[in-house]
C-alpha positions as CSV (number, residue, x, y, z in Angstrom):
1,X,1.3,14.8,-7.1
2,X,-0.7,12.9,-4.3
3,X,-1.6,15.2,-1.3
4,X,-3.0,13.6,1.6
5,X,-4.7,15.4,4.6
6,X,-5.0,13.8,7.9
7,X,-2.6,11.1,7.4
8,X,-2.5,8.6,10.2
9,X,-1.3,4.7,11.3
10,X,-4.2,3.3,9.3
11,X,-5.8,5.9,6.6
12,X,-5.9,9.4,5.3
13,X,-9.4,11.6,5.7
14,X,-8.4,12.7,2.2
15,X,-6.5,11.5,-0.6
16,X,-6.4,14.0,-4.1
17,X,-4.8,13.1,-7.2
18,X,-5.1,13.8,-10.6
19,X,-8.7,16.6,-9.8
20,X,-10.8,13.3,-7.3
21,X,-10.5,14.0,-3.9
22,X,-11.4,10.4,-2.1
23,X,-12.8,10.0,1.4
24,X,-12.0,8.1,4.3
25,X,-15.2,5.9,4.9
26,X,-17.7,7.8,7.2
27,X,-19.6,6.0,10.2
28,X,-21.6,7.7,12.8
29,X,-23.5,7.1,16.0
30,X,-27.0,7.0,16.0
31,X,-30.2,4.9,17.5
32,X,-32.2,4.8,14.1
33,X,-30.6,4.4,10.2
34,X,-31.8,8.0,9.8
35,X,-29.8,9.5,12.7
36,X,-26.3,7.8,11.2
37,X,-27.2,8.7,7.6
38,X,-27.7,12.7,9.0
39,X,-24.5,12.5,10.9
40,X,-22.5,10.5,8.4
41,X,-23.7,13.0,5.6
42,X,-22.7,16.2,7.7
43,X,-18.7,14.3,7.9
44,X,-19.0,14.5,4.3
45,X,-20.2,17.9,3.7
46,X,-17.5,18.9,6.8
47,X,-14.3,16.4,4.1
48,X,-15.8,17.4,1.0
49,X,-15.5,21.1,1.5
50,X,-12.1,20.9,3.1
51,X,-11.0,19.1,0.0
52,X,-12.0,21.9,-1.8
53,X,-14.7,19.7,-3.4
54,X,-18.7,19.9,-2.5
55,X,-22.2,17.7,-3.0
56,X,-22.2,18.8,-6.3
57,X,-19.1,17.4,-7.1
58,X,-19.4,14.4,-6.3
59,X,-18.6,11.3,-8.7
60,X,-19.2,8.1,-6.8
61,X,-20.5,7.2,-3.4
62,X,-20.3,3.7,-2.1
63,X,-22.9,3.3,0.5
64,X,-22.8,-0.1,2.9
65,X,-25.6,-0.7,4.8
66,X,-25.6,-3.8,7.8
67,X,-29.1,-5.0,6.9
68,X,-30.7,-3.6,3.5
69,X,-34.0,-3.8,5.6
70,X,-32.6,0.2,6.4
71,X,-32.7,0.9,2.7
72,X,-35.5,2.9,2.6
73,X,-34.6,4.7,5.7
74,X,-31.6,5.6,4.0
75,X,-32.9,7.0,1.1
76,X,-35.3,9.1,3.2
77,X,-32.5,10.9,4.0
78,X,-30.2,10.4,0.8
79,X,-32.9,11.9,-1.6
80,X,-33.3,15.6,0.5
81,X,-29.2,15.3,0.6
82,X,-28.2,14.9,-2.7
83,X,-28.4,18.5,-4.9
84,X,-31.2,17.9,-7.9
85,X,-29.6,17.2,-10.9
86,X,-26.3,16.4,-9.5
87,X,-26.4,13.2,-8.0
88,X,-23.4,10.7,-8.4
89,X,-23.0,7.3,-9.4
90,X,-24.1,5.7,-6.7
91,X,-24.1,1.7,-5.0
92,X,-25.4,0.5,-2.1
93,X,-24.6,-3.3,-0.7
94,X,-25.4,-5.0,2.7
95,X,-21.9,-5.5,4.7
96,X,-21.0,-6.7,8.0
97,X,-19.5,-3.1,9.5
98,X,-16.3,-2.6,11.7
99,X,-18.5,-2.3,14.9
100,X,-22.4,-3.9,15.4
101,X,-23.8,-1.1,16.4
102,X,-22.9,0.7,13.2
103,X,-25.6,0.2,10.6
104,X,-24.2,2.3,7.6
105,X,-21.0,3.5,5.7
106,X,-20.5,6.2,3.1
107,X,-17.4,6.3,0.7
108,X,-16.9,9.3,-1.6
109,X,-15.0,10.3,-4.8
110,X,-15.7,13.7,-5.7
111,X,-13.8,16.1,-7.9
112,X,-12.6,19.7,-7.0
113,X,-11.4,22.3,-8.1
């Protein structure tokens, strides 16, 4: 059975089937690639444990960045984020975002239990 939380016109916040819980993609407001990364981090922590699901479950985040120039400020904050020995497939591509002031987007597939 799919169960979807949050369901509106355009997307779910959460879609679970078959033990993955999958993500809406998360954006955020912020001056500086680290301030978005923090804030975009905290949605997921705020979907993943309403999905029943947490960092550590995690399979596979999909990270979009506007100009890989941010990469390493994304990692700054990525690498203190992600639990130690539990960190999930992971790819990161440049992208043109929905809006130009956004400069990153996170998608998530985690399991739960």
């Amino acid at each position: 059975m799919i169960e979807r939380i949050d369901t509106g016109t355009r997307s779910s916040k959460i879609v679970k089937y078959n033990g993955v819980a999958y993500l809406t993609g998360q954006v955020a407001e912020g001056d500086t690639i680290q301030a978005q990364v923090r804030a975009c981090l905290e949605n997921v922590d705020a979907l993943l444990k309403r999905a029943g699901s947490s960092r550590e479950e995690m399979l596979r985040v999909t990270i979009w960045l506007a100009d890989m120039q941010d990469f390493d400020g994304l990692n700054e904050i990525w690498n203190a984020w992600v639990p130690v020995g539990h960190a999930p497939a992971r790819a990161c591509g440049e992208a043109k975002l929905a809006r130009p002031e956004l400069k990153v987007e996170f998608i998530v597939d985690s399991a739960y239990l």
